[in-house]
N, C-alpha and C positions, 0 to 999 in steps of 0.2 A: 879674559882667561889667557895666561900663558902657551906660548906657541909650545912652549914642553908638555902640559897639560893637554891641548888641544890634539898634539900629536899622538900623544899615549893615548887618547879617547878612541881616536880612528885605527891605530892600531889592535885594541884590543874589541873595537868592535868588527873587525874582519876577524878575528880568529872568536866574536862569540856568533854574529850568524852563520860562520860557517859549521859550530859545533849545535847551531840552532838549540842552544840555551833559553830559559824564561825570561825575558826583560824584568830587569828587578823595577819591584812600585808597582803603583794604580797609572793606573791613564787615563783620564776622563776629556773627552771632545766635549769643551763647553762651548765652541762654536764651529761653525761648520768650516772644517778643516784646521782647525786651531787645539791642539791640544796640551796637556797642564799633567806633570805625573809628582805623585810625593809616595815617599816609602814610610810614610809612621813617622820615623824623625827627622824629615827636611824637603823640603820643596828640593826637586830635582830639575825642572826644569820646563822648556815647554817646545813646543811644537808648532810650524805652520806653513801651511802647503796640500798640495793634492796630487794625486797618482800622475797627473799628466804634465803638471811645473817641477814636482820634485817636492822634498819637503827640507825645511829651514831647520836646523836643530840649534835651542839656546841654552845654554846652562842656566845655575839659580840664579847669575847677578846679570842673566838678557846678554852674557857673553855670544858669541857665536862659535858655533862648535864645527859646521859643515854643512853642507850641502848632498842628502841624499836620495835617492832614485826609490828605496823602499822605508816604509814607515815604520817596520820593526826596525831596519837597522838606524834608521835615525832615532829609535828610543832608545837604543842598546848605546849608542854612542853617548846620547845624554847621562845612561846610565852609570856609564864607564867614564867617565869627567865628573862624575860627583862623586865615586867613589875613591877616585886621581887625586879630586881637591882635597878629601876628606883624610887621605892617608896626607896628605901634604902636610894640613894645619895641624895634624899628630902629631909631624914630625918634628913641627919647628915648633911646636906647645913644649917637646921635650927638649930642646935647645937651650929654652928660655927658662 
């Protein structure tokens, strides 16, 4: 992931915990402490860690997104770098 993508992620995941917004997606812990989110059209990303190390946030391609202290905000992040990439490859699909 680009350091511009990754930047935008964390940026707008401190103004959506602090607006304590839904995490967009499912979230399923398919192992303990490891978690996996998709929204209906795309693997978002995944998760892993626990309250006391912190949690790992990775985007769809196992990029690294952060390192965060709460487990909503490290989905939010995920959430927000897939929605980042997603307006991206829009943009440059119109380019082209």
């Amino acid at each position: 992931m680009s350091a511009r993508i990754r930047n935008a992620a964390k940026a707008a995941t401190s103004a959506r915990v602090r607006g304590a917004s839904r995490t967009r997606g499912l979230w399923v812990e398919v192992d303990p402490g490891f978690y996996v989110g998709n929204d209906r059209r795309q693997f978002l990303g995944s998760i892993a860690g626990t309250p006391r190390e912190g949690f790992r946030a990775f985007g769809a391609q196992s990029d690294f997104i952060g390192q965060f202290d709460d487990l909503d905000a490290a989905k939010a992040a995920v959430a927000a770098a897939s929605v980042i990439a997603e307006e991206i490859a829009q943009g440059e699909s119109l380019l082209h």
